[in-house]
N, C-alpha and C positions, 0 to 999 in steps of 0.2 A: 608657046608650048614648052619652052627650054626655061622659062620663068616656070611656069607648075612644076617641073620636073624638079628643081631645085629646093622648091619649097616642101616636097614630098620626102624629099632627101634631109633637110634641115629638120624636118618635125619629125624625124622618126630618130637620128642621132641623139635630137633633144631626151626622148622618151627611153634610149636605152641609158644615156646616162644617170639620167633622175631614177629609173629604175636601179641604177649601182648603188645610188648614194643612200635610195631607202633602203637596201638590203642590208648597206656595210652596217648602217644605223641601228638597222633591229639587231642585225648580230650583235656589236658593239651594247648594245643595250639589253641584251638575253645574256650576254657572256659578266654583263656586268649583276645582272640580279644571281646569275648562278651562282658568282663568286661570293654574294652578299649572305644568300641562303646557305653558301657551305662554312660560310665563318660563324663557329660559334658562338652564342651570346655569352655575353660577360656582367656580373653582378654588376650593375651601379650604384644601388642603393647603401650599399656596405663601406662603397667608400669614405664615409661621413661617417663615421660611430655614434658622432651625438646628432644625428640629423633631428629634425622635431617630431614628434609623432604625430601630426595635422599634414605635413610635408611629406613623411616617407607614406601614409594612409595616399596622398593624393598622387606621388607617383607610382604606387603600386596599381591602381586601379586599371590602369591601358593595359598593365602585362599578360599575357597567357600563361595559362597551367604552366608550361615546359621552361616560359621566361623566369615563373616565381618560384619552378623547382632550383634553378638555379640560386636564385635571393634566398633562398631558404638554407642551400646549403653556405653559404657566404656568411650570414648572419649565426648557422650556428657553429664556423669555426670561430667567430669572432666573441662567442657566448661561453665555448669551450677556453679560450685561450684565456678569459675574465675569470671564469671558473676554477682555472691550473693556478691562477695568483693568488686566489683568495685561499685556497686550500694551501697551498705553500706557504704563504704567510701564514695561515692556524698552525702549519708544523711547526713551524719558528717559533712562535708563543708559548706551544706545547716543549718544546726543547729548552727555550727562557726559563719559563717556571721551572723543570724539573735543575737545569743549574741550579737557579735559584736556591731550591731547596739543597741540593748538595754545598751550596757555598754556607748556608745556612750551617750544617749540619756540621764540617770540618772547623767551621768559626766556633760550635758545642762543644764539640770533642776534644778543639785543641784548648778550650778553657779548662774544660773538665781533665784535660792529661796535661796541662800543667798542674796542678794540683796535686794529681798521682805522682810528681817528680821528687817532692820531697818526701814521700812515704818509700818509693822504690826502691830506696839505698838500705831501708831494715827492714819494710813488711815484704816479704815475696808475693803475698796477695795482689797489693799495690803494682808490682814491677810487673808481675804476669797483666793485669788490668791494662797498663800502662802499653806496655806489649800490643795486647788487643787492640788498644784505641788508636794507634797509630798504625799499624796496618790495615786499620778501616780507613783512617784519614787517606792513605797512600792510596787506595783501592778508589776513594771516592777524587782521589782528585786524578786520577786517571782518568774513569769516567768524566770527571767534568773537562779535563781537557786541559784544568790549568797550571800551563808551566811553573809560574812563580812555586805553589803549592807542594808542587815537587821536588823543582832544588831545593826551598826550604828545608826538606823530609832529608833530603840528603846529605845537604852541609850543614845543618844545624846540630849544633853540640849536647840536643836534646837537653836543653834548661828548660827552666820553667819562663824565662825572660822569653828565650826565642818561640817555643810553645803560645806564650799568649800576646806576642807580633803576630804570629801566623794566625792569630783568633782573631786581629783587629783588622789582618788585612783581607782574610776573608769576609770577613762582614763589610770591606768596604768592597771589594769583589762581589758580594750578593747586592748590593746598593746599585751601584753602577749597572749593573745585571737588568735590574727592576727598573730603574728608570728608560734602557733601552727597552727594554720589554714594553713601555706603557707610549712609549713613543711608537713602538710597532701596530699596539693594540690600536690608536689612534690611527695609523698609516691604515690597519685594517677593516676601519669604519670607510673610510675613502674606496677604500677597494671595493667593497660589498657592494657599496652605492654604485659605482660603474659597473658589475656586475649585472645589479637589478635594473639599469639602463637601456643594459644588451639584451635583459630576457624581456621588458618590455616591448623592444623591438621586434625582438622575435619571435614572443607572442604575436605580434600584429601582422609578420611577416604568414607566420604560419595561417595564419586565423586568413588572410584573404587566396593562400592555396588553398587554403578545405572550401571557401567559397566557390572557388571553379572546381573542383574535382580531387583534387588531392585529399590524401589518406595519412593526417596525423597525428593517431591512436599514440605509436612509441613514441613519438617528439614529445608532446604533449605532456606526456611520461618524465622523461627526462627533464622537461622545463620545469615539472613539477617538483623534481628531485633537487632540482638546483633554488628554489624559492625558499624562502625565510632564511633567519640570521639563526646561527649555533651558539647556545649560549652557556657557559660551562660554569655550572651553576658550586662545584664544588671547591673551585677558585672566584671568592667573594671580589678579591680586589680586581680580576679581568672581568669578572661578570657585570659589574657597577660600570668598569671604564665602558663596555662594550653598550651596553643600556644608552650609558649617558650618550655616549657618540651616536649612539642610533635617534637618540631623543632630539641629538642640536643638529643632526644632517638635514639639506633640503628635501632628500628622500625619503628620507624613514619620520621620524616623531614631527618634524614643523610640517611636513606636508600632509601627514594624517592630524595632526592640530588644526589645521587650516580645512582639508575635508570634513573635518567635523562641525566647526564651526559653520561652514557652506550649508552640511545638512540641516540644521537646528534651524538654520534662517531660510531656508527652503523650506520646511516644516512652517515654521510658523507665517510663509507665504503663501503656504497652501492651505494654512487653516482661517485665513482672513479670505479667501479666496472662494471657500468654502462655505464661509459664513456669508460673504455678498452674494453670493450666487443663490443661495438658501433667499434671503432676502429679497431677491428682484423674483426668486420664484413664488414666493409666498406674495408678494402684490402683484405678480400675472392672475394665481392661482382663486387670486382674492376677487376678483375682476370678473372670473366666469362661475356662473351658476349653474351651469348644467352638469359640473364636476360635483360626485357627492366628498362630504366630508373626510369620511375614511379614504377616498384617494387622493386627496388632496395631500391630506397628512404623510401619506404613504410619498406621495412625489417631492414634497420638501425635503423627509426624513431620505429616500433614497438619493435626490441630488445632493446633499451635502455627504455624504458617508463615499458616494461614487468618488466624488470629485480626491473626498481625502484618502482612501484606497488608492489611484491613481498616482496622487500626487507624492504617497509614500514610495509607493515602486519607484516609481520616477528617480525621487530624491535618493534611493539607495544607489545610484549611477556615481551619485556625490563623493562616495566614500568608497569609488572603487569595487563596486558588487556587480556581478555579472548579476543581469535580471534575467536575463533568458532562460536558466536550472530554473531560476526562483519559478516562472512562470510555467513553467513545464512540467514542477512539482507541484505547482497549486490546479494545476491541470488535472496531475494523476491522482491528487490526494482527493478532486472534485468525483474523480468517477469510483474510487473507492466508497466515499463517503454514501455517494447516490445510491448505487448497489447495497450497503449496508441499511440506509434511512429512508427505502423506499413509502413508509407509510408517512414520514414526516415528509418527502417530496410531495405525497399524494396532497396531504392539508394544504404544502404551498401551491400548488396552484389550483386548487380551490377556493383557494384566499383570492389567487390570481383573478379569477374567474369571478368573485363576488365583488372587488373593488372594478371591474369592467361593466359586469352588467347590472351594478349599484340594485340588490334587491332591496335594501336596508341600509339604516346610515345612522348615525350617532343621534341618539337621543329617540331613535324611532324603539312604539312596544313593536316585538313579534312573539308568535307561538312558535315553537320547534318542540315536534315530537313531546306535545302537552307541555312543555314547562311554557310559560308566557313571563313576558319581563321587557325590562327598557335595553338597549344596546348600551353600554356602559365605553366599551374601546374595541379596538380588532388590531390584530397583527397579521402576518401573512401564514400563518403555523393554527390561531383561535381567536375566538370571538370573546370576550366577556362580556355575562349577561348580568341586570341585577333582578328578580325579583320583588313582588312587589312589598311580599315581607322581608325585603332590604337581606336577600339571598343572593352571595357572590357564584356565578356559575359560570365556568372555563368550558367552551363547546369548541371541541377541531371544528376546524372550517371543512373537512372531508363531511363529519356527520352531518353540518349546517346545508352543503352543499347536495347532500345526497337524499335531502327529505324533503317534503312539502313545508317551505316557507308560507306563513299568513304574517304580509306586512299591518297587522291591525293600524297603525298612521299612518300609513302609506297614504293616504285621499285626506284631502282636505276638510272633506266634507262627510260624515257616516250618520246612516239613518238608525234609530233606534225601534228595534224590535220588541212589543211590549203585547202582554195577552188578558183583556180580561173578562170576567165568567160570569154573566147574572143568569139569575131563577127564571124557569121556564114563565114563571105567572109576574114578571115584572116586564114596563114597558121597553122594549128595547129603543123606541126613537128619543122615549126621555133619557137614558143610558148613552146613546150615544151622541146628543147635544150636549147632555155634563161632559164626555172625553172632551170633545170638540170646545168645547170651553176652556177647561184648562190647559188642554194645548196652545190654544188662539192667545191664552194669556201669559204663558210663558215666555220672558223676553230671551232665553237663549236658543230659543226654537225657529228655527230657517222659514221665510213666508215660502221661499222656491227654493227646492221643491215644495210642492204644497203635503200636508201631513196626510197620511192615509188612514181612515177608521171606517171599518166595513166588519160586519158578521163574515165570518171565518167557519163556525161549526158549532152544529148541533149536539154537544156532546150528552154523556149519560145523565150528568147530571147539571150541566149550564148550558146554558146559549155563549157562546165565547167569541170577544170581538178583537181581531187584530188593531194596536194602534201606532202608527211606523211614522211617527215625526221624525225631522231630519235636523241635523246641527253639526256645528264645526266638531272635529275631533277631537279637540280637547278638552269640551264641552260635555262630551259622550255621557259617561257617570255621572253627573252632576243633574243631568237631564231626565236621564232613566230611574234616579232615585228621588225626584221632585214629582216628578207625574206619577210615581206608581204610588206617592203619600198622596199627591190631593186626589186624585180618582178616588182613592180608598174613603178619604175624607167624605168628597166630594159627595160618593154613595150611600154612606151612612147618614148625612145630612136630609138629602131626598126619598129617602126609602127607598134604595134598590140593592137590593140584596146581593152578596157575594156567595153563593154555596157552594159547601163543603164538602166532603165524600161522609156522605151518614147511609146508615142501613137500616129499613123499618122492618120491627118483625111483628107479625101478625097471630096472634093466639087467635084459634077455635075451642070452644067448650065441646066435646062431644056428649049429645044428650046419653041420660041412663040405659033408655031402653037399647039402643044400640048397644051399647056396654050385654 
């Protein structure tokens, strides 16, 4: 009993304690995510400026909206702070040149006022000039800032000796000027490039916040204000420097060289691509007969044109083009157009509609709405017919669609419809052994079906006997204008007559007395 007792005592001490150590544990463990939760996130992706952009896309993808509001503000002081350089440096270039041109200008005028130093002493004209010209030089070398230029002005015994020193060493003051200047311009292609680095990035940074939720209309804005190079076209010599360094950068000219190249060879990958594909489709296409012709053609001509559409979008990825506008605007410019060309949508699927349920097919006659002819070609918009007097005729496929088609080739096989008429007072069993003759003799006349000749009608002035032999379709005319010669033949040879519409008129004499 004093043994239970113990052991009741030991298993309950056990359970208050292991009850302590989960408690401390979860606190310990709640007080720790609290404090995790209340530290705020901190940009990581910024820390790296040139991180790769395959790299910063795949650590961006885990973050949340709130995580990438932050990367977003990270990435655009760092976009800012590229921006402040590049623009500080064009001031610099912009303040080079106009030196420039002042050192320029004081190396003129001190030529040009030595000159005036030997007139000064007797023309007053001269001396007044003279006067002028050197308090422009004073004025402009203030503005430029350059000391020498000035004590020159100062201690110079105004000869013409120390006048045109002051011209030589301003020009070599504009020299020295211009080559720092061209050294900066160069520093300034460098710049622009890490620039475009950081908006690259920050395009991509922005672009997967608007993915989750984010709202970046003004970024957008601003990224866009900060893209392309400034080109100051009215200074030929910075304009050339700044080109050419755009041209030799890995950013600017070799990497748009190199995207071009990429596309032209994508292009012509896709057009062999195009072409094989055409090719294994035209020998499936070739294989089944139960496709008519006109679709067939239609499914080459659309695989090959699909594939090179496709392959165009595609390749514009090559050279840097967002496709998504591009596809957004062939989107909207689709439902304008449809709205606009509803009668030409109507034809296309009409077209649609006759290349599926194949009434007709290349080289087949039909009638449409009386005109009769061979099918010549079809598009998905018209049909072209030729006539048989070799008449070119364009039919939308709407009016084709929307009347009673007669495939006259359609069947293999078509009987010939033939009528003919002898005299009440000839024998009809002799008449209709001569048909039967020359039909039976006719090698392009079908045994099966067998040919049909029967009286048909008593008419006003013939007995009239249907005769319906059958033959292949291409045979048709050929057949119909062979029997209706020899029947004719046939008849006049035997004595049976074919009558004509005549009219008998019958005089009566009226005797006198009735007169």
């Amino acid at each position: 009993m004093t043994l239970l007792t113990y052991s009741k005592t030991l298993s309950s001490v056990v359970f208050v304690l292991s009850s302590i150590i989960l408690f401390s544990f979860s606190v310990n463990v709640s007080s720790a995510l609290a404090s995790n939760s209340e530290k705020p996130y901190q940009a990581t992706t910024a820390e790296n400026i040139n991180i790769d952009l395959g790299e910063l896309e795949f650590a961006l993808t885990p973050l949340t909206k709130n995580e990438l509001t932050v990367e977003v503000d990270a990435w655009l002081v760092v976009l800012k702070e590229r921006a402040t350089i590049v623009s500080e440096a064009e001031i610099l270039v912009s303040q080079k040149q106009k030196k420039i041109l002042a050192a320029q200008e004081i190396s003129s005028l001190s030529a040009d006022s030595a000159e005036l130093v030997s007139k000064g002493k007797e023309d007053k004209v001269a001396a007044t000039e003279l006067k002028e010209e050197l308090d422009e030089i004073n004025l402009l070398a203030k503005d430029l800032q350059y000391k020498k230029a000035e004590t020159a002005l100062k201690t110079m015994s105004k000869t013409a000796e120390s006048l045109n020193e002051l011209s030589v060493k301003a020009e070599q003051y504009s020299d020295k000027l211009q080559e720092r200047r061209e050294h900066l311009i160069n520093s300034l292609t460098e710049l622009r490039a890490d620039k475009n680095d950081a908006l690259a990035r920050f395009r991509l940074v922005l672009s997967n916040w608007e993915s989750k939720g984010g709202d970046g209309a003004e970024l957008h804005l601003y990224a866009n204000a900060l893209s392309g190079t400034t080109v100051d076209l009215t200074d030929s010599n910075a304009a050339w420097l700044t080109i050419k360094g755009w041209l030799l950068s890995q950013d600017g000219g070799l990497r748009w060289l190199a995207n071009i190249i990429k596309f032209f060879v994508a292009l012509m990958f896709v057009y062999l691509v195009s072409r094989t594909a055409g090719k294994i489709t035209d020998a499936a296409l070739s294989r089944n007969r139960n496709l008519s012709t006109l679709l067939k053609l239609f499914i080459q001509v659309s695989v090959r044109r699909v594939i090179l559409v496709i392959g165009f979008i595609v390749s514009l990825t090559l050279i840097e083009i967002n496709v998504g506008p591009v596809l957004a605007l062939i989107g909207a410019a689709g439902l304008v157009v449809g709205l606009a060309l509803q009668s030409t949508l109507s034809n296309f699927a009409s077209g649609m509609l006759i290349l599926i349920y194949r009434p007709f097919d290349v080289g087949d006659i039909i009638k449409i709405d009386g005109v009769t002819g061979t099918v010549h070609s079809m598009t998905l918009l018209s049909t072209s017919i030729k006539t048989f007097d070799n008449q070119h005729l364009v039919v939308p496929n709407n009016n084709i669609w929307g009347t009673t088609i007669v495939n006259v080739t359609g069947s293999k096989t078509r009987r010939v419809d033939l009528v003919f008429g002898i005299g009440y007072g000839d024998d009809m069993a002799k008449a209709e052994q001569i048909m039967h003759e020359v039909v039976s003799n006719h090698e392009l006349v079908l045994k099966n079906p067998a040919p049909v000749i029967k009286v048909n009608e008593l008419a006003d002035s013939s007995v009239n006997f249907v005769c319906r032999p059958w033959v292949k379709t291409e045979n048709y005319l050929d057949v119909y204008w062979d029997i209706t010669r020899q029947v004719k033949e046939a008849f006049d040879k035997q004595g049976v007559s074919i009558p004509f519409p005549q009219r008998d008129v019958h005089v009566h004499q009226i005797p006198n007395e009735i007169k």
